[in-house]
C-alpha positions as CSV (number, residue, x, y, z in Angstrom):
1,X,-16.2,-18.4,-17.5
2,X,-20.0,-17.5,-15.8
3,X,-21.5,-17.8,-19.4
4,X,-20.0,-21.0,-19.9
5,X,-20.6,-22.2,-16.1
6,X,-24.5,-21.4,-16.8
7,X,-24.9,-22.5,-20.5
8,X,-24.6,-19.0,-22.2
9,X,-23.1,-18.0,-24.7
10,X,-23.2,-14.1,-26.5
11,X,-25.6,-14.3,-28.4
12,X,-28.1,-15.3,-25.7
13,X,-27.4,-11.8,-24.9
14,X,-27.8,-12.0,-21.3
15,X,-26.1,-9.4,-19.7
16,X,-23.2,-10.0,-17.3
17,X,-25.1,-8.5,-13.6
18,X,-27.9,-11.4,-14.1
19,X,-25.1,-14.0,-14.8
20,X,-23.4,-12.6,-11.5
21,X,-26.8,-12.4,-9.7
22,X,-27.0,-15.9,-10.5
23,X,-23.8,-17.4,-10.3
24,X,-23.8,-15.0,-6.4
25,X,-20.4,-14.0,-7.7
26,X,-19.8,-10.2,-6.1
27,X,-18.6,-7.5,-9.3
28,X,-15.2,-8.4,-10.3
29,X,-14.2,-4.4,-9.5
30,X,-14.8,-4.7,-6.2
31,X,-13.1,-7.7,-5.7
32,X,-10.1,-6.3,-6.8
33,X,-10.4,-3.2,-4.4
34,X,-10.7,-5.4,-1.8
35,X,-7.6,-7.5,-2.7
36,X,-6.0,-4.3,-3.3
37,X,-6.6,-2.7,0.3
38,X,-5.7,-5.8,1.4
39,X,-2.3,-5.9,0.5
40,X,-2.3,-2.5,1.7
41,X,-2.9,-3.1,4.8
42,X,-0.2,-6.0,4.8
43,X,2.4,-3.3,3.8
44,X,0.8,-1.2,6.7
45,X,1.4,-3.3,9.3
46,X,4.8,-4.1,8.4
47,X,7.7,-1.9,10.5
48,X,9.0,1.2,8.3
49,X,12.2,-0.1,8.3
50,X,11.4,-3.1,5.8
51,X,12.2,-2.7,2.2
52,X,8.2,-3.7,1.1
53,X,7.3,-0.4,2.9
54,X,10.1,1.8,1.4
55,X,9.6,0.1,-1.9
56,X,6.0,0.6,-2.1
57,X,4.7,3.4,-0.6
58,X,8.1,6.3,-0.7
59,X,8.2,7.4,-4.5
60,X,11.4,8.4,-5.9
61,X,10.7,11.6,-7.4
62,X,14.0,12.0,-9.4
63,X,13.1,9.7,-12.6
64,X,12.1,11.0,-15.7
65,X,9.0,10.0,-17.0
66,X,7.8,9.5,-20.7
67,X,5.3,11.7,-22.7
68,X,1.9,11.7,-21.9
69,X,-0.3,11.2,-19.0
70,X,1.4,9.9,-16.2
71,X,0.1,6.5,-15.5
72,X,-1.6,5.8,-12.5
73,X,0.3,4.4,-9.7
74,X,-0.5,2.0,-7.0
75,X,-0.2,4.4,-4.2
76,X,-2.3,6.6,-5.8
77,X,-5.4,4.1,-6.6
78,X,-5.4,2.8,-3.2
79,X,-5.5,6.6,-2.0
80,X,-8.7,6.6,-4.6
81,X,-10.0,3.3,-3.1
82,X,-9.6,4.4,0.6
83,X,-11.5,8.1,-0.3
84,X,-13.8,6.1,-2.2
85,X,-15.0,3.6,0.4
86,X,-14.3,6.4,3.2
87,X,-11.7,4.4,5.1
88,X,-9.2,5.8,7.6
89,X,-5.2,4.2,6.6
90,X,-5.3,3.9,10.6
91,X,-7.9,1.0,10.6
92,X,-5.4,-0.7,8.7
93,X,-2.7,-1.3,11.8
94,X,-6.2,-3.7,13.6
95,X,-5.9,-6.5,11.2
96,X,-9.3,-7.9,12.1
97,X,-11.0,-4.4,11.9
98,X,-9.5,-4.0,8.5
99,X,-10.5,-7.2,7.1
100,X,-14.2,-6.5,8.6
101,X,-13.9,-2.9,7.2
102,X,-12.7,-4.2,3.8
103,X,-14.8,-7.1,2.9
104,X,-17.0,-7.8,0.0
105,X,-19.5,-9.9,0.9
106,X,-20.8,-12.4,-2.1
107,X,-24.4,-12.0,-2.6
């Protein structure tokens, strides 16, 4: 959608960061992250009690799982993400401090 939005097409063979660089459009992985610990720290805030928290972050351990490598699991990612971008899951209960802590600023 950047190529078309700037008149590119493949062949011009323009590579994807100067698009973004141009267009000010922040990496598309990192926007993800951040809509990812966002939701996180929706589920965060919420009292234990409420079937989003049970639902998403308790596992039930007692299903059988296919062949293979297991595949990776919400939890687990945003454990990834939170070591990755070294940020404390206690942030997430100040809802302003997380928002400031998880922002990715457009260039």
């Amino acid at each position: 959608m950047l190529r078309w939005f700037c008149g590119h097409t493949k062949r011009d063979r323009v590579r994807n960061e100067v698009i973004r660089d141009r267009v000010g459009v922040a990496p598309i992985e990192e926007k993800l992250t951040q809509h990812r610990l966002r939701w996180f720290g929706h589920v965060q805030r919420r009292p234990p009690v409420m079937p989003v928290r049970n639902g998403v972050l308790e596992r039930v351990d007692n299903v059988k799982r296919g062949r293979g490598r297991p595949k990776l699991t919400w939890d687990e990612s945003v454990k990834s993400d939170l070591k990755y971008w070294n940020i404390s899951k206690k942030i997430a209960l100040d809802r302003s401090a997380w928002r400031l802590v998880i922002n990715v600023p457009e260039p």
